[in-house]
Jmol script that loads the backbone (N, CA, C; Angstrom):
load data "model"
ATOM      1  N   UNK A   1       0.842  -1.181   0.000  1.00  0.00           N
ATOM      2  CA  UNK A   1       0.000   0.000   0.000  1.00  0.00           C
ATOM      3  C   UNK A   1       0.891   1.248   0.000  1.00  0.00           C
ATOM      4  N   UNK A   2       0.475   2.124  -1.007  1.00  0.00           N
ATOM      5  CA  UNK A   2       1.343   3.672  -0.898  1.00  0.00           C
ATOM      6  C   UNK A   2       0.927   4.337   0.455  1.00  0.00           C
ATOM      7  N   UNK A   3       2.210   4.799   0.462  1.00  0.00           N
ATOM      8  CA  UNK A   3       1.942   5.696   1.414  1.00  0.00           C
ATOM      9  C   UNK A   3       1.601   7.263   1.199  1.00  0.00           C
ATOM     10  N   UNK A   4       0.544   7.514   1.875  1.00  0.00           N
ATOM     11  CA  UNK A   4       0.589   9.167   1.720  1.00  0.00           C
ATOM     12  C   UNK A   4       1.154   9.845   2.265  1.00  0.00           C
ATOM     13  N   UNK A   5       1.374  11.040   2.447  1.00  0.00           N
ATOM     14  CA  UNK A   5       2.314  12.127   3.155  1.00  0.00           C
ATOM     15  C   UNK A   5       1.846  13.287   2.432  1.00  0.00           C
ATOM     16  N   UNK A   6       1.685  14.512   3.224  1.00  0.00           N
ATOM     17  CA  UNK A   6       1.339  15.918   2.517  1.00  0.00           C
ATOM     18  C   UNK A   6       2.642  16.675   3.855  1.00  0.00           C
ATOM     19  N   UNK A   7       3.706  17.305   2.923  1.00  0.00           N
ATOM     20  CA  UNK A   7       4.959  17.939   3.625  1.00  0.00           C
ATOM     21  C   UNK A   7       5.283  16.600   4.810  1.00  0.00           C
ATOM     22  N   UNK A   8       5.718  15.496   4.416  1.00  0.00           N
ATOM     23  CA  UNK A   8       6.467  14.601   5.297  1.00  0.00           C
ATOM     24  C   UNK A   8       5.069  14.443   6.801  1.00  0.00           C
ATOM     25  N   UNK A   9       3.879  15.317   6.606  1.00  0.00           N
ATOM     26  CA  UNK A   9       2.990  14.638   7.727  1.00  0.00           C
ATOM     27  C   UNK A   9       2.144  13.247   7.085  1.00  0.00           C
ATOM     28  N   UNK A  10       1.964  12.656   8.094  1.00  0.00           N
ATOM     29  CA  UNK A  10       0.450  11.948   7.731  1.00  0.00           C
ATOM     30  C   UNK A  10      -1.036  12.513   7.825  1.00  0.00           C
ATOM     31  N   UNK A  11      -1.477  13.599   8.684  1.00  0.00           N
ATOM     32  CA  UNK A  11      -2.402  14.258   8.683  1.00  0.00           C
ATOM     33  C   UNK A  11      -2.116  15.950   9.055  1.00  0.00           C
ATOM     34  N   UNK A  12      -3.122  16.614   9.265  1.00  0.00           N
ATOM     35  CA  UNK A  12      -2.819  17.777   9.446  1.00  0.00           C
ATOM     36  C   UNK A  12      -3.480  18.619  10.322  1.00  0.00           C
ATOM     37  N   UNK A  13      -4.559  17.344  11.327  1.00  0.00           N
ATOM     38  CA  UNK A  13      -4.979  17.952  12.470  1.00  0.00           C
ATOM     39  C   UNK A  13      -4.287  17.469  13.572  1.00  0.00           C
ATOM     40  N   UNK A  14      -3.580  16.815  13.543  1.00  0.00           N
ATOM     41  CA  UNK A  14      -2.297  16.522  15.105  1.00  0.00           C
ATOM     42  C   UNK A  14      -2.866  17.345  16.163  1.00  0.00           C
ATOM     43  N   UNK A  15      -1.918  18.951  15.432  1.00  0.00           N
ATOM     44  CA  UNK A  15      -1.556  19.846  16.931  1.00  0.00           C
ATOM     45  C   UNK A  15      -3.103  20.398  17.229  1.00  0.00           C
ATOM     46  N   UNK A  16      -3.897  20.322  16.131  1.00  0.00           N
ATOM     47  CA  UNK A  16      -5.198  21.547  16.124  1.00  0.00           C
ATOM     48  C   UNK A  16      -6.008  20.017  17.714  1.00  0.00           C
ATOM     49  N   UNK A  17      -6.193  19.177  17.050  1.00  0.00           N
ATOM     50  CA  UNK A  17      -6.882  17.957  17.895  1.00  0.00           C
ATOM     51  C   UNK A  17      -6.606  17.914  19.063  1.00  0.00           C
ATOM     52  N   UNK A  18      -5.335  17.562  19.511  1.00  0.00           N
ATOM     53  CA  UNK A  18      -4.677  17.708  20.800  1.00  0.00           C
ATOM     54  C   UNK A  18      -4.876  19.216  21.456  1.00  0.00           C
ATOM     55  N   UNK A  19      -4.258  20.148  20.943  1.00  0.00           N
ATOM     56  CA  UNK A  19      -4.878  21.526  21.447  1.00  0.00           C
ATOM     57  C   UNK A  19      -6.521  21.449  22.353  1.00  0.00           C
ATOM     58  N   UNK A  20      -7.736  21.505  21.217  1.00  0.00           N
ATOM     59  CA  UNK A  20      -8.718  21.638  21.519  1.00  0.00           C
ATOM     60  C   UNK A  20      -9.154  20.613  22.706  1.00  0.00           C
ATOM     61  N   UNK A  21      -8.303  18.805  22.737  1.00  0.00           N
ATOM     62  CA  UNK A  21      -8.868  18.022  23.244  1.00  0.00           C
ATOM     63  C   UNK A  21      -8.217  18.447  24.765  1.00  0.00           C
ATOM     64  N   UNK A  22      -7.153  19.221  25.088  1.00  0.00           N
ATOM     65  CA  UNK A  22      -6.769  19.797  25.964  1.00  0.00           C
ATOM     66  C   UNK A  22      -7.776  20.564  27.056  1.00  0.00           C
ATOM     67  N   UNK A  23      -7.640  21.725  25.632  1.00  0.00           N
ATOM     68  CA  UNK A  23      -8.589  22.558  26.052  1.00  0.00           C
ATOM     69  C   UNK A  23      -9.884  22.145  27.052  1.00  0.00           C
ATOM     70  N   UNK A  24     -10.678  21.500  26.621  1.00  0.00           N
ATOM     71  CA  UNK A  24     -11.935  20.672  26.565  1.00  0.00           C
ATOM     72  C   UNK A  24     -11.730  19.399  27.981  1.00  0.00           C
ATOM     73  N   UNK A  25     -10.522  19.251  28.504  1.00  0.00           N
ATOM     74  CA  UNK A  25     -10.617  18.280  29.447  1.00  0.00           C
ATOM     75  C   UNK A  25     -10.589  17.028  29.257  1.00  0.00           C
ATOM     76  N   UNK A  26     -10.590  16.774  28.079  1.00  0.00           N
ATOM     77  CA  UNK A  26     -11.315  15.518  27.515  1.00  0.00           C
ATOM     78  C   UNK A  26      -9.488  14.482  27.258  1.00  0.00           C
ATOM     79  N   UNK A  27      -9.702  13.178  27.738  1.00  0.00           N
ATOM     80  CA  UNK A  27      -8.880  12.336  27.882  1.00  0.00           C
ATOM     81  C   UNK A  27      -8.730  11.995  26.117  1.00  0.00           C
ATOM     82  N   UNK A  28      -7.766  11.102  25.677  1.00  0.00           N
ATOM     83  CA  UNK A  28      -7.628   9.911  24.808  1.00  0.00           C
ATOM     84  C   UNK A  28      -8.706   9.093  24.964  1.00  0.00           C
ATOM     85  N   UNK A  29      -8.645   8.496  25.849  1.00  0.00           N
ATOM     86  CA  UNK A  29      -9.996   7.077  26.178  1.00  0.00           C
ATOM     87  C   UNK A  29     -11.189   8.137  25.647  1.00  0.00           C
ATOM     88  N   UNK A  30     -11.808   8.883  26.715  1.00  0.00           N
ATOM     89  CA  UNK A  30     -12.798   9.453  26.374  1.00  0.00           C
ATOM     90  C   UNK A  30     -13.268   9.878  25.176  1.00  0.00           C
ATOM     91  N   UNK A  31     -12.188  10.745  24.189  1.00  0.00           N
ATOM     92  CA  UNK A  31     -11.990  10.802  22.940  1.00  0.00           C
ATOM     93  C   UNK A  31     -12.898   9.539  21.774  1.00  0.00           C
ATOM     94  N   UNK A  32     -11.904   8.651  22.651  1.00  0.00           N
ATOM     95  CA  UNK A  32     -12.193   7.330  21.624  1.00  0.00           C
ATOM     96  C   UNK A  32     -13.877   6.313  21.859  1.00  0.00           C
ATOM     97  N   UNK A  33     -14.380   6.918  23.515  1.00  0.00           N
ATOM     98  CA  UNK A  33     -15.173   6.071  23.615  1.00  0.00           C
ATOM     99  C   UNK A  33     -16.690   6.671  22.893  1.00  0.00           C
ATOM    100  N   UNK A  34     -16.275   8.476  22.897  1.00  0.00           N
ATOM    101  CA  UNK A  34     -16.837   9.178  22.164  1.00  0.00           C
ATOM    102  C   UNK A  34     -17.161   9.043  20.595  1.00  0.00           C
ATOM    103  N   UNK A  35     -15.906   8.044  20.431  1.00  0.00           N
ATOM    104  CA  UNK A  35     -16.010   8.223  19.213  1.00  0.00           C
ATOM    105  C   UNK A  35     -16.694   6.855  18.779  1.00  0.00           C
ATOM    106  N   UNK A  36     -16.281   6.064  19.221  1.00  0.00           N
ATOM    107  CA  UNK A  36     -17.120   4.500  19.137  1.00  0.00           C
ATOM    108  C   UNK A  36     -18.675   4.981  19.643  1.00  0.00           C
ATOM    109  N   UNK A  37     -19.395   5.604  20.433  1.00  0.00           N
ATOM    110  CA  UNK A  37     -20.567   5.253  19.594  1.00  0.00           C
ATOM    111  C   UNK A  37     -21.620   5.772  18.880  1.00  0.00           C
ATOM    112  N   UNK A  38     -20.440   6.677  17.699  1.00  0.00           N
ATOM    113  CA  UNK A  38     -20.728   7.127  16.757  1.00  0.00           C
ATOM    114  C   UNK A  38     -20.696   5.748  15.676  1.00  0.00           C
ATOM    115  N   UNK A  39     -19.882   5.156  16.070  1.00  0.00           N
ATOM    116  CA  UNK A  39     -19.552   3.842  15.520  1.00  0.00           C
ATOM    117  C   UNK A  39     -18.405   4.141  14.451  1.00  0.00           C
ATOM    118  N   UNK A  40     -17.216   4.937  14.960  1.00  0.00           N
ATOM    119  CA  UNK A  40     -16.062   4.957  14.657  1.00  0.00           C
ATOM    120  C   UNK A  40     -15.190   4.358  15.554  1.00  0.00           C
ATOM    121  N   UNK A  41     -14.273   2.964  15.069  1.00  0.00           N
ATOM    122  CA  UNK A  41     -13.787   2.170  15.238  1.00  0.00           C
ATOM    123  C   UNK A  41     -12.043   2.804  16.120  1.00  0.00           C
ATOM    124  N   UNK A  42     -11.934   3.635  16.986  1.00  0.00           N
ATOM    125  CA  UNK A  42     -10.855   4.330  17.140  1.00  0.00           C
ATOM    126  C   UNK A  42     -10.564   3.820  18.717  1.00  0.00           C
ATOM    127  N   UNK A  43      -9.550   3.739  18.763  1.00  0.00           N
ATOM    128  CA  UNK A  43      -9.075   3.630  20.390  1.00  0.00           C
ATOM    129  C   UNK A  43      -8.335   4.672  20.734  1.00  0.00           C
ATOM    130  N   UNK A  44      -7.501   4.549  22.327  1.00  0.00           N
ATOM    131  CA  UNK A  44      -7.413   5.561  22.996  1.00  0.00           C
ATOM    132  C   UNK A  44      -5.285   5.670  21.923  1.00  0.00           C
ATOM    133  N   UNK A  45      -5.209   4.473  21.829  1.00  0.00           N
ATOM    134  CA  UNK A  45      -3.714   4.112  21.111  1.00  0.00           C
ATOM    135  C   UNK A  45      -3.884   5.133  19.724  1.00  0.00           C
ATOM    136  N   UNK A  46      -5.131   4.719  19.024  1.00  0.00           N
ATOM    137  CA  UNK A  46      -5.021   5.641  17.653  1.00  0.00           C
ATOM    138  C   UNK A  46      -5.236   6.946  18.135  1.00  0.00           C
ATOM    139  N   UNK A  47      -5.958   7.483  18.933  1.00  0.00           N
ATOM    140  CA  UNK A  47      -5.991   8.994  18.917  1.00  0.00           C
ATOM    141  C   UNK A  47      -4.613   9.227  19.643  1.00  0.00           C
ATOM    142  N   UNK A  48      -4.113   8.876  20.042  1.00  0.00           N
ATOM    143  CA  UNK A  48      -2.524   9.236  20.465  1.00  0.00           C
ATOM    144  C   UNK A  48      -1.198   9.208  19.111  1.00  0.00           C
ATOM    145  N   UNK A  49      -1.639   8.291  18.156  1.00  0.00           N
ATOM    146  CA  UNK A  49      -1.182   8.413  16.749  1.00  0.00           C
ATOM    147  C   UNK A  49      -1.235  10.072  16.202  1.00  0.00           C
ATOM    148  N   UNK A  50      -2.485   9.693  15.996  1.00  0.00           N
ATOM    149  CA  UNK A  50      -3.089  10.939  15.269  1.00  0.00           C
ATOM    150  C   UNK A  50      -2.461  11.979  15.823  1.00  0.00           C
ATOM    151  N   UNK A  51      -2.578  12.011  16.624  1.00  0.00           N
ATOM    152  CA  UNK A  51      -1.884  13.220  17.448  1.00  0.00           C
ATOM    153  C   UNK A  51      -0.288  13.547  17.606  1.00  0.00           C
ATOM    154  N   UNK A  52       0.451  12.448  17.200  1.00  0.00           N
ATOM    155  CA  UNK A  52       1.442  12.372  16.823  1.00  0.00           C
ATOM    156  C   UNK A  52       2.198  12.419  15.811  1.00  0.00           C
ATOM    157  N   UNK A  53       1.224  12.538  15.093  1.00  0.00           N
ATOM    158  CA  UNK A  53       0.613  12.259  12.850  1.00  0.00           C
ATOM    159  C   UNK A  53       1.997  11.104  12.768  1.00  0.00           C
ATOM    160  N   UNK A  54       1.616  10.397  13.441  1.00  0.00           N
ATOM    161  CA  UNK A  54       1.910   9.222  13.063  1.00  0.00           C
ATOM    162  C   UNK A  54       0.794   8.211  12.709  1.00  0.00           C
ATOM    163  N   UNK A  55      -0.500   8.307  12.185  1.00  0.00           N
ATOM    164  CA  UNK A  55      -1.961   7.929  11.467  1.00  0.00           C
ATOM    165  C   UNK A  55      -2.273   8.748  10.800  1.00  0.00           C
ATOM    166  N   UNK A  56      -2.660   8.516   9.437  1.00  0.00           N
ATOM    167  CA  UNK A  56      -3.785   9.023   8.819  1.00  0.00           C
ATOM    168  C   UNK A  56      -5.039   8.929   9.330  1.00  0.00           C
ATOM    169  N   UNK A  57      -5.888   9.937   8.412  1.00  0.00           N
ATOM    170  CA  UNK A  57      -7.276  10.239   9.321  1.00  0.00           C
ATOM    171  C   UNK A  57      -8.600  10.358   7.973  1.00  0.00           C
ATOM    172  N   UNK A  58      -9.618   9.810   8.574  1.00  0.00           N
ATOM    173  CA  UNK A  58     -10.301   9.536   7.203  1.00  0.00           C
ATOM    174  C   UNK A  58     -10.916  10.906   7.282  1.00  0.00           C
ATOM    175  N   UNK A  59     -11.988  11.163   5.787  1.00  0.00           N
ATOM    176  CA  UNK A  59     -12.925  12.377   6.417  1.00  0.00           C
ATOM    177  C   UNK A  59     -13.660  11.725   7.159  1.00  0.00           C
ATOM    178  N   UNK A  60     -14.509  10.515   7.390  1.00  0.00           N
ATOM    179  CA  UNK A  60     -15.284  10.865   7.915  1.00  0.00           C
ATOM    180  C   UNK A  60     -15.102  10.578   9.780  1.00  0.00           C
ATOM    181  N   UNK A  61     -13.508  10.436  10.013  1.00  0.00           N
ATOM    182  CA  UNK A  61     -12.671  10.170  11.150  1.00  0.00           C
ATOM    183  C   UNK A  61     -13.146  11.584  11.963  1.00  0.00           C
ATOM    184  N   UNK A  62     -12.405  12.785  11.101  1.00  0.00           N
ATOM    185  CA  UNK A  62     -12.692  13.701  11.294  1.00  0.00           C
ATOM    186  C   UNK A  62     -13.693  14.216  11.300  1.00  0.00           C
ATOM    187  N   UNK A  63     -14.723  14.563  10.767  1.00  0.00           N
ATOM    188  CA  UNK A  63     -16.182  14.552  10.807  1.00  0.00           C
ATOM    189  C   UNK A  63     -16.829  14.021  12.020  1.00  0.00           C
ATOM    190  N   UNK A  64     -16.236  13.067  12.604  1.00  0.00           N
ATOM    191  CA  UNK A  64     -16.649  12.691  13.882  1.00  0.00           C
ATOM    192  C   UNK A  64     -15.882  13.174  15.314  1.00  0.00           C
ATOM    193  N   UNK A  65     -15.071  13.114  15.213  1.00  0.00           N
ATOM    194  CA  UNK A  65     -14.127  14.217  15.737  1.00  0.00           C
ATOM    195  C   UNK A  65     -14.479  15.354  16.447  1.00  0.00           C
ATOM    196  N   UNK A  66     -14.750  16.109  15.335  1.00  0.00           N
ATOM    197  CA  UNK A  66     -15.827  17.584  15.081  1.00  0.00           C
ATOM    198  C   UNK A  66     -16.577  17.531  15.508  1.00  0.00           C
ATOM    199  N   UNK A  67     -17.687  16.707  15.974  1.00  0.00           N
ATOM    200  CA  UNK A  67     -18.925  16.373  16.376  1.00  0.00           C
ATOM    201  C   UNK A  67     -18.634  16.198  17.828  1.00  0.00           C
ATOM    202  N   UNK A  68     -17.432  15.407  18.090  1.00  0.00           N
ATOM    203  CA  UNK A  68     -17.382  14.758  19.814  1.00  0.00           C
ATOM    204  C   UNK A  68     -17.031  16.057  20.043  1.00  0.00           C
ATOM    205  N   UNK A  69     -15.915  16.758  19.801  1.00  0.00           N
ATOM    206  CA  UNK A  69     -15.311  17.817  20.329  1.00  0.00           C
ATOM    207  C   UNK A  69     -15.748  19.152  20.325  1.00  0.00           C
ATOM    208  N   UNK A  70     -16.996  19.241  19.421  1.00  0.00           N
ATOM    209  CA  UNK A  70     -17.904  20.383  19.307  1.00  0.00           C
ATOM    210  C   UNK A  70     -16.939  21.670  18.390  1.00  0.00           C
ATOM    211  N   UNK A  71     -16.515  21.434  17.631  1.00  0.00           N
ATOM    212  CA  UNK A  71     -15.882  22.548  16.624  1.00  0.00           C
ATOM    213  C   UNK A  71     -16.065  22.023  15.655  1.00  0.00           C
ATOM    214  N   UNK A  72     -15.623  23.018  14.530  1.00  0.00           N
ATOM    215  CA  UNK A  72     -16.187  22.896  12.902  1.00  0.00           C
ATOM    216  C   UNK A  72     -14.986  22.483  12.376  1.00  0.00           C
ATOM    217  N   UNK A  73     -15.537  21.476  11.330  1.00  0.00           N
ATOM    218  CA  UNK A  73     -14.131  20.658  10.724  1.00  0.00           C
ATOM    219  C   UNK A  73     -13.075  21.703  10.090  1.00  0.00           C
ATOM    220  N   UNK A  74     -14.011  22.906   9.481  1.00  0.00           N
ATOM    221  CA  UNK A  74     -12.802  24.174   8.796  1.00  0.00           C
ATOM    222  C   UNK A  74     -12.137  24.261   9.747  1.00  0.00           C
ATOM    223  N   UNK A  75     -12.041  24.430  10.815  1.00  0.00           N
ATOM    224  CA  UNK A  75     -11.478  25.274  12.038  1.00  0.00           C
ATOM    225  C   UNK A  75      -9.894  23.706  12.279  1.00  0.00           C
ATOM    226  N   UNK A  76     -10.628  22.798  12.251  1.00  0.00           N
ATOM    227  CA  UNK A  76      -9.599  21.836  12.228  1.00  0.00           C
ATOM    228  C   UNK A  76      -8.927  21.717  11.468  1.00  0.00           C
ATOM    229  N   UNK A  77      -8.997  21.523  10.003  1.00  0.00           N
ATOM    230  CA  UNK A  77      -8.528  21.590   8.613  1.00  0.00           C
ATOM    231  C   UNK A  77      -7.581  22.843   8.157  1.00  0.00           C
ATOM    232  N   UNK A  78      -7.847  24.126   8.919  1.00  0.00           N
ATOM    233  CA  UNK A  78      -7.209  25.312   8.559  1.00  0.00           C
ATOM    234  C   UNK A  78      -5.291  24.633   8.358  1.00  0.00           C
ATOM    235  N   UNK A  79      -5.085  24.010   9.056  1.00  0.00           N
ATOM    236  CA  UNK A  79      -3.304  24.424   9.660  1.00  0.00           C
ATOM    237  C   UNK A  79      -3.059  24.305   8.498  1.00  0.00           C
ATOM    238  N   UNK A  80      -3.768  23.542   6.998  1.00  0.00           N
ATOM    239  CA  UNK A  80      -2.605  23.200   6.370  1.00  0.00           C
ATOM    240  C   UNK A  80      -2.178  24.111   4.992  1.00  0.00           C
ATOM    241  N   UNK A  81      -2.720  25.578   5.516  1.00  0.00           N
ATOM    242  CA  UNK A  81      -1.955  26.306   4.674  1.00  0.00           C
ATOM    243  C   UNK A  81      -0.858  26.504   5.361  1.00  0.00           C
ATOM    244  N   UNK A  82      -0.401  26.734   6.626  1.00  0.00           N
ATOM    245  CA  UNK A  82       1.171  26.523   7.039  1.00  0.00           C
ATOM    246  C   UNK A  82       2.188  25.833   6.304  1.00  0.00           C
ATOM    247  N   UNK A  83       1.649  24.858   5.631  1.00  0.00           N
ATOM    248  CA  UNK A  83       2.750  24.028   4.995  1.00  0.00           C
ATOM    249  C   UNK A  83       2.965  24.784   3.891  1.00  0.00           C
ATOM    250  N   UNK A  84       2.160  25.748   3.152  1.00  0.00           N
ATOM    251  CA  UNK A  84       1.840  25.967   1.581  1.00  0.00           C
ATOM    252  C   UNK A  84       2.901  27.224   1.885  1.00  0.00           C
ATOM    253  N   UNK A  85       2.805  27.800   2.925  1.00  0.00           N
ATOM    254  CA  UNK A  85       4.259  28.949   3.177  1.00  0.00           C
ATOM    255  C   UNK A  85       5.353  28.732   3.000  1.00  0.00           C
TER     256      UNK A  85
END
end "model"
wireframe off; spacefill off
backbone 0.3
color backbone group
């Protein structure tokens, strides 16, 4: 399987995810249990990936995400004109 990469990341909500999930109080586990029962298949190990952009992230990963964490996927999605600088 190819690998993707956009500027040597695997995704491009890492720091924005972790930030907000900070913010918000909200654990890894919690994250993930939030996210299972949306019926996204994620554990507390992958959102620690992600956050490491060491995982890719689907849309509709994110899309759910957005939903547990209560912000708008633009707002998550923004960072990656940083790279385009």
């Amino acid at each position: 399987m190819k690998k993707i990469e956009f500027y040597e990341k695997k995704n491009i909500i890492a720091e924005r995810l972790k930030q907000v999930r900070k913010e918000k109080h909200i654990t890894q586990s919690e994250l993930a249990a939030r996210l299972q029962v949306l019926n996204v298949n994620i554990d507390q190990q992958m959102i620690s990936k992600i956050e490491k952009n060491d995982r890719q992230v689907t849309d509709y990963e994110v899309a759910c995400i957005c939903e547990c964490l209560k912000i708008e996927p633009a707002w998550m999605l923004q960072d990656y004109r940083r790279f385009l600088e």
